[in-house]
C-alpha positions as CSV (number, residue, x, y, z in Angstrom):
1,X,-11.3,6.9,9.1
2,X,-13.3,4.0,9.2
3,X,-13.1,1.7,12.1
4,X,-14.8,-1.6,13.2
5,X,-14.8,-3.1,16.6
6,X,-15.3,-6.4,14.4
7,X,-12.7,-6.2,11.9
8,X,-10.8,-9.2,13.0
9,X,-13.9,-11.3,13.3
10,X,-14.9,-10.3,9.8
11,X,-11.6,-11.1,8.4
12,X,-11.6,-14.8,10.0
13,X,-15.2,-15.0,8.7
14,X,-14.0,-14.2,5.6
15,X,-11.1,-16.1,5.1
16,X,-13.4,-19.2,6.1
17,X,-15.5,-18.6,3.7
18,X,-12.5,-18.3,1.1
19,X,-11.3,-21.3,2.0
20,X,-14.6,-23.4,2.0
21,X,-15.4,-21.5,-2.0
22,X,-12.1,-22.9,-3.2
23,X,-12.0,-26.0,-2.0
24,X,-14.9,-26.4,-4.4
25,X,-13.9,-24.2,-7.2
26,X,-9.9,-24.2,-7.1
27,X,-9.0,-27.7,-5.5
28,X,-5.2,-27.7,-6.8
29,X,-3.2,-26.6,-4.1
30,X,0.4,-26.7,-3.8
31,X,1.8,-26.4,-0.6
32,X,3.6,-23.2,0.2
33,X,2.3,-21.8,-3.2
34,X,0.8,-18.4,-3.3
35,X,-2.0,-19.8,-5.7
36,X,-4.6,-22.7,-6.0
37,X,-5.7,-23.7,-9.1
38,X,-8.9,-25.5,-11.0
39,X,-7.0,-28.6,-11.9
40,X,-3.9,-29.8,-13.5
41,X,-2.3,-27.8,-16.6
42,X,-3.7,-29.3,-19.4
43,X,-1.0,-30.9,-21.9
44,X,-2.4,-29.2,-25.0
45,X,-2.5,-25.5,-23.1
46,X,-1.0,-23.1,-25.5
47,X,2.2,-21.0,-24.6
48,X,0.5,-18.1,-24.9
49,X,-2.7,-16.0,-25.6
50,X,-5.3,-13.6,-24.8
51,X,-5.7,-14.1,-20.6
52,X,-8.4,-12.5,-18.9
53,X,-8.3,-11.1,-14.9
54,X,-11.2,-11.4,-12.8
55,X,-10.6,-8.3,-10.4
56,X,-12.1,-8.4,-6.9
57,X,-11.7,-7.0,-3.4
58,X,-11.0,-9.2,-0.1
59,X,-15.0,-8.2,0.4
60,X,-16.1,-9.3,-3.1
61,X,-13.7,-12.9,-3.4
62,X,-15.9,-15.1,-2.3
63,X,-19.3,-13.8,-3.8
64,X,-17.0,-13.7,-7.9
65,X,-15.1,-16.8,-7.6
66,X,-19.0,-18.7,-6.6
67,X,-20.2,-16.5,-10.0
68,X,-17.5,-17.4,-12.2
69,X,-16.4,-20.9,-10.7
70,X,-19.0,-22.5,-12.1
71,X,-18.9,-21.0,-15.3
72,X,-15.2,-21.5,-16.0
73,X,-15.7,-25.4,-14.8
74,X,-18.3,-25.9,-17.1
75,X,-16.1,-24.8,-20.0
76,X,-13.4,-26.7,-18.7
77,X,-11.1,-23.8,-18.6
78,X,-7.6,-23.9,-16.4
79,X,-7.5,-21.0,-13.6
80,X,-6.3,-20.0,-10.9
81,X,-7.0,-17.5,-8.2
82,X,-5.0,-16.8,-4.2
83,X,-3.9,-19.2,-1.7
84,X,-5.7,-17.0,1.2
85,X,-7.4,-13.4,1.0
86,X,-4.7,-12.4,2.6
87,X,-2.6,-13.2,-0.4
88,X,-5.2,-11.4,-2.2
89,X,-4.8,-8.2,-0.1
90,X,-1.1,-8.3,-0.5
91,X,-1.6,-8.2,-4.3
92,X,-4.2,-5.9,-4.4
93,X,-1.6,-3.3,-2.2
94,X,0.9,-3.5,-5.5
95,X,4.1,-3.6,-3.1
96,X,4.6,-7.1,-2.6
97,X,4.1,-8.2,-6.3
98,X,4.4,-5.1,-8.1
99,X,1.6,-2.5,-8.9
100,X,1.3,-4.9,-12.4
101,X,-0.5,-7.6,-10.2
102,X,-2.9,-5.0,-8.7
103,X,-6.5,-6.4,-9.1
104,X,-5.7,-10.1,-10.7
105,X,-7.7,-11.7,-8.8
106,X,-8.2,-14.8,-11.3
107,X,-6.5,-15.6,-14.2
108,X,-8.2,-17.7,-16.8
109,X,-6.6,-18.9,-19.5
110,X,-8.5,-19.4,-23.0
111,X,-7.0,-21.6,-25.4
112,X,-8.7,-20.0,-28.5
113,X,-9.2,-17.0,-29.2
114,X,-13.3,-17.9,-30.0
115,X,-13.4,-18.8,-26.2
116,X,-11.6,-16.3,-24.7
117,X,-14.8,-13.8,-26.8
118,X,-17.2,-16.2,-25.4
119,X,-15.9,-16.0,-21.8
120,X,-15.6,-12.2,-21.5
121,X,-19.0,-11.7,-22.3
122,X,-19.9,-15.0,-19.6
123,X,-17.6,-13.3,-16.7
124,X,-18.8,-10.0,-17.5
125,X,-22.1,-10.7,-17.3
126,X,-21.7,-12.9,-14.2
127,X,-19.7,-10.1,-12.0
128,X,-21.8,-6.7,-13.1
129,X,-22.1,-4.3,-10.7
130,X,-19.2,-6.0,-8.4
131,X,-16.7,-4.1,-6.7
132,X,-13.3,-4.0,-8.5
133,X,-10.4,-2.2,-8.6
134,X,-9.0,-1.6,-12.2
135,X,-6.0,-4.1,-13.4
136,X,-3.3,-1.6,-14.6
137,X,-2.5,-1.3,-18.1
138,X,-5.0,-3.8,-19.1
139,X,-8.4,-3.0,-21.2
140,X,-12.1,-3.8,-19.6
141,X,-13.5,-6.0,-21.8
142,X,-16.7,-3.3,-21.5
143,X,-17.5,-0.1,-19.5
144,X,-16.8,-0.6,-15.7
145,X,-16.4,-4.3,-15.9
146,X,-14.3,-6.4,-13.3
147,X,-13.4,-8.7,-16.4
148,X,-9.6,-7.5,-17.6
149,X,-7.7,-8.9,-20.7
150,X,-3.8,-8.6,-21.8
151,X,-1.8,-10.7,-24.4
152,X,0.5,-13.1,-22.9
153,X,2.5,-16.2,-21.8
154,X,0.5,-19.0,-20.5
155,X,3.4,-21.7,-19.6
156,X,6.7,-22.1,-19.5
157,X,8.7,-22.8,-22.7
158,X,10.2,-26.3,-23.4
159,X,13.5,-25.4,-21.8
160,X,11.6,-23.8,-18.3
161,X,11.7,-20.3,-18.8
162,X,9.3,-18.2,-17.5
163,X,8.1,-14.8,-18.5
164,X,8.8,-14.6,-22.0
165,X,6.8,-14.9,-25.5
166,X,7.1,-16.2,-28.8
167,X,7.1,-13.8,-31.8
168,X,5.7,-14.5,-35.3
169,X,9.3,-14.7,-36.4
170,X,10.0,-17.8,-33.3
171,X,12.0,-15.1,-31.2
172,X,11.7,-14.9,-27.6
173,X,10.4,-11.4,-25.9
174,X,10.0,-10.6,-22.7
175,X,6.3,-11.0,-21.7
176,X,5.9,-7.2,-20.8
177,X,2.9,-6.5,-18.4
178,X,2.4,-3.0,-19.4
179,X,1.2,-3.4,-23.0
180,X,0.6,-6.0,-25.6
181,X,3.3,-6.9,-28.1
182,X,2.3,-4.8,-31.7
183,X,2.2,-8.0,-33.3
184,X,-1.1,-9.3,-31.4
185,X,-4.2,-8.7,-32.8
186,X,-7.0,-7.8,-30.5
187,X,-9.7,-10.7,-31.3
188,X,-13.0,-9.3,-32.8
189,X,-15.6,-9.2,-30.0
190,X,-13.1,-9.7,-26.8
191,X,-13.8,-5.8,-26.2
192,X,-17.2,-5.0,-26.5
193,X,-18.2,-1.5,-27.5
194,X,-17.9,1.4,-24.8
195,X,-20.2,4.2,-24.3
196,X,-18.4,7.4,-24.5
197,X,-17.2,8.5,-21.2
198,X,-17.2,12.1,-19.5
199,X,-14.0,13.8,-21.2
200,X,-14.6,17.2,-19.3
201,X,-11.6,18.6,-17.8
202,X,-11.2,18.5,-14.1
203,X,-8.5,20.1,-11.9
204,X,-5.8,17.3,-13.0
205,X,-5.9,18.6,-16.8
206,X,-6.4,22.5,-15.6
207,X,-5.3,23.2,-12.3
208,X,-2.3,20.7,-11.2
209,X,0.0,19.3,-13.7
210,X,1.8,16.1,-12.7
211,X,5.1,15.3,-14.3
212,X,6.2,13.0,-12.0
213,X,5.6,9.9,-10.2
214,X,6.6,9.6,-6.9
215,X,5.5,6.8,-5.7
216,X,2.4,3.9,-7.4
217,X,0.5,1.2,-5.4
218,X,-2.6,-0.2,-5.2
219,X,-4.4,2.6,-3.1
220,X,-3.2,4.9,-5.3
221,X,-0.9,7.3,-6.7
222,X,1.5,10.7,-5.5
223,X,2.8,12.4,-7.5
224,X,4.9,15.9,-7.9
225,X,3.3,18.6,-9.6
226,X,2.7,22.1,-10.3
227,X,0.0,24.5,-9.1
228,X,-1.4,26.5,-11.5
229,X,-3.8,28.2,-9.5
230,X,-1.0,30.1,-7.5
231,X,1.1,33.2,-8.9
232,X,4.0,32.3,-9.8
233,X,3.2,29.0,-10.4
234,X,4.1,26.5,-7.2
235,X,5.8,23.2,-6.9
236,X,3.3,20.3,-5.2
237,X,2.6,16.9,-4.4
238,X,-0.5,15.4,-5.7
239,X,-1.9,12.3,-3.8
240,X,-4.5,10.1,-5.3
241,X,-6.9,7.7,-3.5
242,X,-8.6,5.0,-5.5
243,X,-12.0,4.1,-5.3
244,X,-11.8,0.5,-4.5
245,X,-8.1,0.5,-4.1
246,X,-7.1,-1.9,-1.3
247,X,-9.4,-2.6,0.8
248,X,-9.1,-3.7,3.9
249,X,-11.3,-5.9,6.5
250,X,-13.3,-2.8,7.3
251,X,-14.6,-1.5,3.7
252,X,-12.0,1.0,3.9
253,X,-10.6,1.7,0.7
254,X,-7.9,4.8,-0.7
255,X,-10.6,6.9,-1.6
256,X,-11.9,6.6,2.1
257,X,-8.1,6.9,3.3
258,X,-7.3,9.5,1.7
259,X,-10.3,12.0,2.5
260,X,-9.6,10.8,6.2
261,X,-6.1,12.3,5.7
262,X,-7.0,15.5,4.4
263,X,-9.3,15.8,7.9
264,X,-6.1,15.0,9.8
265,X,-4.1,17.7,8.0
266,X,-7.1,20.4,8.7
267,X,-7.5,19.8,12.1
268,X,-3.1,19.4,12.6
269,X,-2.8,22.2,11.4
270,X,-5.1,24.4,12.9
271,X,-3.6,23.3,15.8
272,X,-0.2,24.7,15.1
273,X,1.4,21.1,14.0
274,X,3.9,21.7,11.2
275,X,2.3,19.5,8.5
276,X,2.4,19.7,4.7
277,X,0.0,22.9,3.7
278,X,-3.1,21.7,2.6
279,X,-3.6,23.8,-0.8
280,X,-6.8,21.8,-2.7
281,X,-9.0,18.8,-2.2
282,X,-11.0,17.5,-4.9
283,X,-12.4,14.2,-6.8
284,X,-12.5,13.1,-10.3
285,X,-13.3,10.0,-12.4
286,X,-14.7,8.5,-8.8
287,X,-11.2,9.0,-7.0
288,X,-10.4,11.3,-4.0
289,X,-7.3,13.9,-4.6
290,X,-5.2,15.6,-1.9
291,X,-2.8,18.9,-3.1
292,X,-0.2,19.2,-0.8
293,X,3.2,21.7,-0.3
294,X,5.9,20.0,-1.9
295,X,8.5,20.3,1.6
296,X,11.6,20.8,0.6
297,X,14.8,18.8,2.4
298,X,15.9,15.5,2.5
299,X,13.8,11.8,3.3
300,X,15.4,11.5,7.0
301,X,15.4,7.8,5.9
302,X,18.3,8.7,3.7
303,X,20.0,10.6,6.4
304,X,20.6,8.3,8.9
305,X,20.6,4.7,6.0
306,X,23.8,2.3,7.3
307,X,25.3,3.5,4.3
308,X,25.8,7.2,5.5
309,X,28.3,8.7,8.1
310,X,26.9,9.0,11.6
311,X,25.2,12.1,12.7
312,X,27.6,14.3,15.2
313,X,26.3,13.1,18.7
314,X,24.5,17.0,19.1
315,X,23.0,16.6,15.5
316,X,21.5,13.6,16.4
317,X,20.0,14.5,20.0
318,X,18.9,17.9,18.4
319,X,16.8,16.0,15.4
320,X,15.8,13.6,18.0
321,X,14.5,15.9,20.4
322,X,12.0,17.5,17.5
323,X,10.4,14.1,16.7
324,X,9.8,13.5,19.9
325,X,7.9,17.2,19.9
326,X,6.3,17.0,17.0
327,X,4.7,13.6,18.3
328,X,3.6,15.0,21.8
329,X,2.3,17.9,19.6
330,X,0.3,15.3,17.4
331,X,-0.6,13.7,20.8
332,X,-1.9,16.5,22.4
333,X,-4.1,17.3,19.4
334,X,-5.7,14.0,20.5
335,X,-4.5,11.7,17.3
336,X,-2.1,8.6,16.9
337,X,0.3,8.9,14.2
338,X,0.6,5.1,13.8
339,X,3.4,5.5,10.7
340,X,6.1,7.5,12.6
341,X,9.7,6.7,10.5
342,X,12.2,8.0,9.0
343,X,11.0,7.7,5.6
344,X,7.7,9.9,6.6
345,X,10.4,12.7,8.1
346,X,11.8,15.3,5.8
347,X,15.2,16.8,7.3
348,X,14.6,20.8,5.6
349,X,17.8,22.9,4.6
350,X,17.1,25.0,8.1
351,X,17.6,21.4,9.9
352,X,14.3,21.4,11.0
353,X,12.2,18.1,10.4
354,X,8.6,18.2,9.1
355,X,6.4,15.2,9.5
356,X,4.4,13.3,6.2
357,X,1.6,11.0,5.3
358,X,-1.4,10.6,8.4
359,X,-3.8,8.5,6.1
360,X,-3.5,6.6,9.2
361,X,-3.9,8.8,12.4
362,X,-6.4,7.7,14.2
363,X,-8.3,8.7,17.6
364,X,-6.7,6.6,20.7
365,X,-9.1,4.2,21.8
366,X,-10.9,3.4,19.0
367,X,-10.5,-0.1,17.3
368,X,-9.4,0.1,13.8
369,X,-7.7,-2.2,11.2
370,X,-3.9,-2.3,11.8
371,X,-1.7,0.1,10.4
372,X,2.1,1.1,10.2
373,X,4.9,0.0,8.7
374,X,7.2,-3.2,9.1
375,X,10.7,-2.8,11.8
376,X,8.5,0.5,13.7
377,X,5.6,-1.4,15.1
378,X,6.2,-4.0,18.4
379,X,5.7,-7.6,17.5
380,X,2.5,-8.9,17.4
381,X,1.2,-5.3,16.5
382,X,-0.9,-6.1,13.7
383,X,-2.8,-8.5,15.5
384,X,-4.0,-5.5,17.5
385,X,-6.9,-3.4,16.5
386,X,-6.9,-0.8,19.4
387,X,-5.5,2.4,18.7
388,X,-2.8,3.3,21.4
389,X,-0.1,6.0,22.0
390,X,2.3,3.1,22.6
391,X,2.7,1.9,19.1
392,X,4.1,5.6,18.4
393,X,6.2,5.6,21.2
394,X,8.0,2.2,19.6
395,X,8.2,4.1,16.4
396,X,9.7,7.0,18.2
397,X,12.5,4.4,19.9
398,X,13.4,3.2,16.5
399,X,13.9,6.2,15.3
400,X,15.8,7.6,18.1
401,X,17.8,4.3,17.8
402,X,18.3,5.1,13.7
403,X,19.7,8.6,14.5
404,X,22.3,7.7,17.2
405,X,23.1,4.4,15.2
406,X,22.4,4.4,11.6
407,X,20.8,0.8,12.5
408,X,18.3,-0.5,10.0
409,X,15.1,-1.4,11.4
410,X,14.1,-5.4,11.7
411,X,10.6,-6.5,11.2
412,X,9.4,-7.9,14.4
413,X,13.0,-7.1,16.2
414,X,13.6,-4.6,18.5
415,X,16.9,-2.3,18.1
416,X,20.0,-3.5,19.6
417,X,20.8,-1.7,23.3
418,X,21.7,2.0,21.7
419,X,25.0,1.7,23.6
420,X,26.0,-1.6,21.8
421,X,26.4,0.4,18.7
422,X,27.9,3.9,19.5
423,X,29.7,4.4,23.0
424,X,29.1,8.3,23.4
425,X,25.6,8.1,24.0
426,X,24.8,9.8,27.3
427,X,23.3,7.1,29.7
428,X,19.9,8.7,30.4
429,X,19.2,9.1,27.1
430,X,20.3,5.1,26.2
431,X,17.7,4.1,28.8
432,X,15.1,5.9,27.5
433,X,15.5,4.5,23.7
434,X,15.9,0.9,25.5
435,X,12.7,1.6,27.0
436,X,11.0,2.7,24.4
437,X,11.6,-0.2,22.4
438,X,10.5,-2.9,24.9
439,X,8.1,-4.9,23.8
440,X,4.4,-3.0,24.5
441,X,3.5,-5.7,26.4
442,X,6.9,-6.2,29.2
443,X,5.8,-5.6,32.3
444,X,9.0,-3.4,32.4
445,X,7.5,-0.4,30.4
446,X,7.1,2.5,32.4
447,X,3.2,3.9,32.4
448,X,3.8,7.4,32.8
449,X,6.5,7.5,29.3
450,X,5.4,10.2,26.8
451,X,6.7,12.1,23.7
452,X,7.0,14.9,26.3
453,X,9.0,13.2,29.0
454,X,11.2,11.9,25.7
455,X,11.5,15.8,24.2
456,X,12.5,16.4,27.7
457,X,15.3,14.4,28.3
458,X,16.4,14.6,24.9
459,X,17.0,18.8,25.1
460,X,18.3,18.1,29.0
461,X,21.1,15.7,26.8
462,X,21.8,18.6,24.1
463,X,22.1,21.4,26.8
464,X,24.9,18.7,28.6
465,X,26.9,18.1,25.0
């Protein structure tokens, strides 16, 4: 995985950077907004048209909006781009906005038809060759271009409603983000002509058949599937990483991510760690693949959600006792999980819980961006770039906390005293779950804690119930 002792520098660089490019380029800001703007809506903006996305990466931002700034404000054309590049990272991830939003960097809105043919070739011309990820469900306006176009609404209607079109007929649609209304015509010369790409099959047409998707963001895709190769045919999970899928502050990208992970799983499991089987690893059309076993059982997450009963007190130590094993075993194999929780535990029908997802393992002591996952990572975690054994021992606590309590997990909170919630818990094994979830920094955290000191008193607990 790649890591960068200067990581936070070059995000503050930057961001500065950002900030200095649109204060040019975008000066509209309204405060508290997630987007600045080239100036004013115009009165005589259509309601709707054919937009076009400029796609870019928190690397690329600055260098694209100083290429197509200029352009755009000498056609006198409204757009609009992110507050912050971190704004732009979180819509580049496709969680916090939806995976629609992935890539939509700019937005520039045409008000004819004969500019918005004028402009794709101008943008297109002005960003070739600059790192982009793809804008789902929209068409390139040419081979490998950053320059994206889809049909729809521009402004708000005359009563304030938001998100909708007009048909020929005067009806209002929704404004759907996943394909063009049938009744749009695609402007002659807003898609220029496309050399034929490479058609061959590859191992996603012949070997592993996906019928499923599992999960979709930015980075990229997993999905369940079928092995063909195997005899009988096997159930598997297919996870994609995308070349220039979001990238973070150190180049890293889901292509990058997701090779890393298939290392992690190699060495794991050569080292006895009960990981998903690693069956295939492959790339096609420029993205990195992972085949994985499809692990059978239930998301622990769903075990131990508010909404279920709570675990017997033994059933709870028992589970508890092999996360904190399977993290000393991940220890001892010299990585950092860094995205221990419940949702990356599988509870099998033997009880037994098998561990998922290490795009982010990492060496301790190595800097590296932050990584993890909201309500299992200390407060002030993702300021911090060093790789430490104490950010899974937190995760560990919260989960230990979970399975004794059913309590949800609260970004930047630690988990009420164990004992607050749920009497029977054995004292020893309270204090340890308190302690785990002390802040890293309190001076009150034992140096010598470890997944293997937790395992221990855990199974001491069971053999006492």
């Amino acid at each position: 995985m790649a890591s960068d002792r200067s990581s936070g520098t070059r995000f503050r660089q930057l961001e500065d950077a950002w900030q200095a490019a649109a204060d040019r380029l975008l000066p509209v800001v309204q405060p508290g907004a997630p987007w600045r703007s080239s100036g004013a809506v115009p009165l005589d903006l259509p309601y709707q048209g054919w937009k076009l996305h400029v796609s870019a990466t928190v690397m690329t931002a600055v260098d694209v909006l100083q290429a197509v700034g200029p352009v755009l404000h000498r056609r006198g054309v409204l757009f609009k781009g992110p507050a912050t590049l971190l704004q732009l990272k979180q819509l580049n991830c496709g969680l916090f906005h939806g995976f629609s939003q992935v890539g939509k960097f700019l937005t520039v809105y045409p008000p004819t038809e004969e500019l918005a043919c004028t402009l794709a070739l101008e943008l297109d011309t002005a960003t070739r060759g600059a790192a982009a990820p793809a804008v789902p469900f929209e068409r390139a306006v040419s081979s490998g271009s950053s320059v994206f176009t889809r049909y729809g609404a521009f402004r708000d209607d005359s009563e304030g409603r938001t998100g909708h079109l007009r048909t020929p007929d005067g009806d209002l649609v929704e404004d759907r983000r996943d394909h063009d209304p049938p009744w749009a015509a695609l402007p002659e010369g807003l898609i220029r002509a496309t050399p034929s790409e490479d058609t061959s099959p590859g191992p996603l047409s012949t070997t592993f058949r996906a019928f499923s998707a599992l999960g979709q963001r930015g980075k990229g895709g997993v999905y369940q599937a079928v092995d063909l190769s195997a005899s009988p045919a096997r159930p598997c999970v297919v996870k994609e990483g995308r070349a220039l899928g979001e990238v973070d502050w150190d180049g890293s990208d889901g292509r990058s991510r997701i090779r890393h992970e298939g290392d992690v799983l190699t060495d794991l499991s050569s080292r006895g760690v009960d990981v998903p089987e690693l069956y295939a690893r492959f790339e096609q059309g420029g993205h990195a693949y992972l085949v994985l076993e499809w692990v059978d059982g239930r998301p622990l997450s769903d075990v131990v959600s508010p909404a279920a009963e709570l675990l017997p007190l033994d059933t709870a130590l028992d589970l508890g006792r092999q996360c904190a094993a399977l993290v000393r075993r991940i220890h001892e194999c010299g990585w950092i999980w860094r995205d221990l929780k419940t949702a990356n535990l599988v509870l099998t029908p033997g009880n037994v819980l098998r561990p998922l997802d290490f795009e982010g393992a990492a060496r301790p002591g190595v800097r590296a961006s932050p990584w993890g996952t909201a309500g299992y990572l200390p407060k002030g975690w993702t300021q911090s770039s060093e790789v430490s054994a104490s950010q899974d021992l937190y995760a560990l606590g919260v989960v230990l906390s979970q399975l004794l309590t059913n309590a949800a997990p609260v970004a930047d909170e630690a988990p009420p005293p164990v004992r607050s919630r749920r009497a029977d818990v054995p004292e020893r094994v309270a204090a340890v779950v308190d302690e785990l979830t002390r802040p890293a920094a309190a001076p009150a955290r034992t140096p010598d804690r470890s997944a293997k000191i937790v395992q221990r008193e855990l199974a001491a607990a069971l053999r006492r119930s």
